[in-house]
C-alpha positions as CSV (number, residue, x, y, z in Angstrom):
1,X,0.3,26.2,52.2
2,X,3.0,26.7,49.4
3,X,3.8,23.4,49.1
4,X,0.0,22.1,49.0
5,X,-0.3,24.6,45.9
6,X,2.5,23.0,44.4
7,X,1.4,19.6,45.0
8,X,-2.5,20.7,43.5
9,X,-0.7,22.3,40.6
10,X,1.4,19.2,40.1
11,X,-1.6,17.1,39.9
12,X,-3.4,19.6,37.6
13,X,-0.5,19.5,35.5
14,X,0.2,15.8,35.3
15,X,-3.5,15.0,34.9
16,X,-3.3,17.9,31.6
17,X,-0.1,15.9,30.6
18,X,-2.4,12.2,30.7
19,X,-5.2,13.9,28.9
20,X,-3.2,15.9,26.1
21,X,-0.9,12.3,25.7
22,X,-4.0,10.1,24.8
23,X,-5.8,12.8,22.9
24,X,-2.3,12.3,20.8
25,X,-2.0,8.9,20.6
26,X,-5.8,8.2,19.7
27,X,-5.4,11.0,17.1
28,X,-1.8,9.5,15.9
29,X,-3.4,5.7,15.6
30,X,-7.0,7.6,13.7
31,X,-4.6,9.3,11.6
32,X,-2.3,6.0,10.5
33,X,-5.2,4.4,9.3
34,X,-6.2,6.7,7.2
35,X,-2.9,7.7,5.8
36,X,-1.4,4.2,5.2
37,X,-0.6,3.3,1.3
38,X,-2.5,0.3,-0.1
39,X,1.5,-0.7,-0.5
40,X,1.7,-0.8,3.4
41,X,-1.9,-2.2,3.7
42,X,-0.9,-5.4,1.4
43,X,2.5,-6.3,3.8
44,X,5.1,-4.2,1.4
45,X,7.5,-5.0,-1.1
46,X,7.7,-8.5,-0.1
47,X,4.3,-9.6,0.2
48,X,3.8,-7.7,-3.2
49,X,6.0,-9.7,-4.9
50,X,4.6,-12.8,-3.2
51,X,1.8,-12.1,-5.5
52,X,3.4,-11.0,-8.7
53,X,5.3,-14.3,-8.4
54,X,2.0,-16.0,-8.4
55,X,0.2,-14.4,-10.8
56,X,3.6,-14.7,-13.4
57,X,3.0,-18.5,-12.6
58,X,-0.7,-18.5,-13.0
59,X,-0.8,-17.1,-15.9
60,X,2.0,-18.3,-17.5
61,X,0.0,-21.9,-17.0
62,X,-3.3,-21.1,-17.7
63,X,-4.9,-23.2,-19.9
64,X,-7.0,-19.9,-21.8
65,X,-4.2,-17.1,-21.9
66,X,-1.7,-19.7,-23.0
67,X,-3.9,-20.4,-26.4
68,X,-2.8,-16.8,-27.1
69,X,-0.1,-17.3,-29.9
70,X,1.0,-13.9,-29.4
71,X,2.0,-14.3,-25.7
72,X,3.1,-18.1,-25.7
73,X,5.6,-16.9,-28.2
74,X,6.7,-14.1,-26.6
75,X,6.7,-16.4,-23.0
76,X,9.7,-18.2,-24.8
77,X,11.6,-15.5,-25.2
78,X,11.2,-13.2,-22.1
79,X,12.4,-15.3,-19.1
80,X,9.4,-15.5,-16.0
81,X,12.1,-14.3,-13.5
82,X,12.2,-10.3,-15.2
83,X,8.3,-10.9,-15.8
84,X,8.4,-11.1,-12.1
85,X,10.7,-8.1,-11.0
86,X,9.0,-5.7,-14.0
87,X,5.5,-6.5,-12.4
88,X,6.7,-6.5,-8.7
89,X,8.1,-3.3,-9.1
90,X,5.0,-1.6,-10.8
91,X,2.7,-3.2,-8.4
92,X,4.9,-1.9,-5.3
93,X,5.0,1.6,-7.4
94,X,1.7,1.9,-8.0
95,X,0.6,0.8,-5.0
96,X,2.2,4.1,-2.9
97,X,5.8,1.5,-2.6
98,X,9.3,3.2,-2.7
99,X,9.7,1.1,-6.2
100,X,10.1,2.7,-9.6
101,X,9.0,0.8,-12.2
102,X,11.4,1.2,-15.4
103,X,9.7,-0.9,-18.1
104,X,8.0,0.0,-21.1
105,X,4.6,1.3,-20.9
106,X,1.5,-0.7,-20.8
107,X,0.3,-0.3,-24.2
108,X,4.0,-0.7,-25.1
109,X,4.4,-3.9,-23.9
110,X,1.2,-5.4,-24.7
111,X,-0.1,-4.5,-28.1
112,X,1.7,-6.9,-29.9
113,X,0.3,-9.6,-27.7
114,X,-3.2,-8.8,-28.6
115,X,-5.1,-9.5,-25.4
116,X,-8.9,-10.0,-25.3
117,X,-11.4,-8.6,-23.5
118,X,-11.7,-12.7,-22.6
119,X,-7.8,-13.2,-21.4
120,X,-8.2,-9.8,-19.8
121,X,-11.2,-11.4,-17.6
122,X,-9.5,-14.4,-16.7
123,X,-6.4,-12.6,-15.6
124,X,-8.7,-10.5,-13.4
125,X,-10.1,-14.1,-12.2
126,X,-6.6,-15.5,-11.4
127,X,-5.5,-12.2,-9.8
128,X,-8.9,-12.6,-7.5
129,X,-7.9,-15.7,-6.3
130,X,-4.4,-15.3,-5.4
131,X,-5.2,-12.3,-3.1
132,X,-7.5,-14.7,-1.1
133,X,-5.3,-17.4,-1.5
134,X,-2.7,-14.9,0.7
135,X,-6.1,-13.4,3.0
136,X,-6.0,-10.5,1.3
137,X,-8.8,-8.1,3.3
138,X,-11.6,-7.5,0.5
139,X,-10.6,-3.7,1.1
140,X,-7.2,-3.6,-0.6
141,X,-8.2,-6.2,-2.8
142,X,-10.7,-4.1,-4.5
143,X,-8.2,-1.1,-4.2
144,X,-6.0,-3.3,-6.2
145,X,-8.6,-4.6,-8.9
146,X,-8.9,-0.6,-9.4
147,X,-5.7,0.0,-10.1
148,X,-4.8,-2.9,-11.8
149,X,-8.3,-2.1,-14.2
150,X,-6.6,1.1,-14.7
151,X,-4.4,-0.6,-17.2
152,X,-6.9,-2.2,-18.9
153,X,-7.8,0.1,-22.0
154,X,-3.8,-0.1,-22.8
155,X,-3.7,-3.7,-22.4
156,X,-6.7,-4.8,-24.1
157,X,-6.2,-4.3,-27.7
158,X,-8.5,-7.1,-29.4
159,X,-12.4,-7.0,-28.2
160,X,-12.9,-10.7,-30.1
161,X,-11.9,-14.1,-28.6
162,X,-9.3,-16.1,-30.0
């Protein structure tokens, strides 16, 4: 009899065991979503920097922004690769990365450039389709836009069109 109560009190205990383990690991994966930085969400440092490279590019070629004397002149001077690592590294900080961006601040290092409400639009444009260029989920992509527009009121300086 002793050893069927062991064997019914093994079962109890194994089946409590089975029970509490899922309870944990449904909890554990409920609890990842929620608690995973956009940073994670977007693929980390390198797929952030996938997109700063692109958007560097984009708008160092675009056809509106670069009728901006203020930034093709200073676009000759400040080499694309460090535009690159400053904005990889405040996207990946911003973003909830392990990156500390160092640069100046926004207003800083964009009031002498005297960006429009215009450029400003067409930047957010050219960001827009470089996230679903790389499938970017609409999701982080709006969490991006939102941090990115946080920016905004320092960057924009000039409410007319050039």
């Amino acid at each position: 009899m002793i050893s069927g109560k062991i064997r019914i009190f093994f079962i109890i205990g194994f089946l409590t065991y089975l029970f509490v383990s899922t309870q944990t690991v449904v909890a554990q994966v409920d609890t990842d979503q929620k608690t995973h930085s956009l940073y994670e969400r977007l693929g980390g440092l390198a797929s952030i920097a996938v997109v700063a490279y692109d958007l560097v590019e984009a708008i160092g070629g675009d056809s509106l922004i670069s009728l901006n004397p203020d930034y093709a002149a200073v676009r000759k001077h400040v080499q694309g690769p460090y535009l690159k690592y400053q904005f990889t590294s405040l996207l990946c900080q911003m973003t909830g990365g392990p990156c500390q961006y160092r640069g100046r601040g926004m207003k800083e290092s964009h009031e002498h450039l005297k960006i429009t409400e215009r450029e400003w639009d067409r930047m957010v444009v050219i960001l827009k389709d470089i996230l679903a260029k790389h499938h970017v989920p609409e999701k982080e992509t709006q969490e991006l836009l939102e941090i990115v527009g946080s920016t905004k009121a320092d960057i924009v300086v000039s409410v007319g069109g050039k």
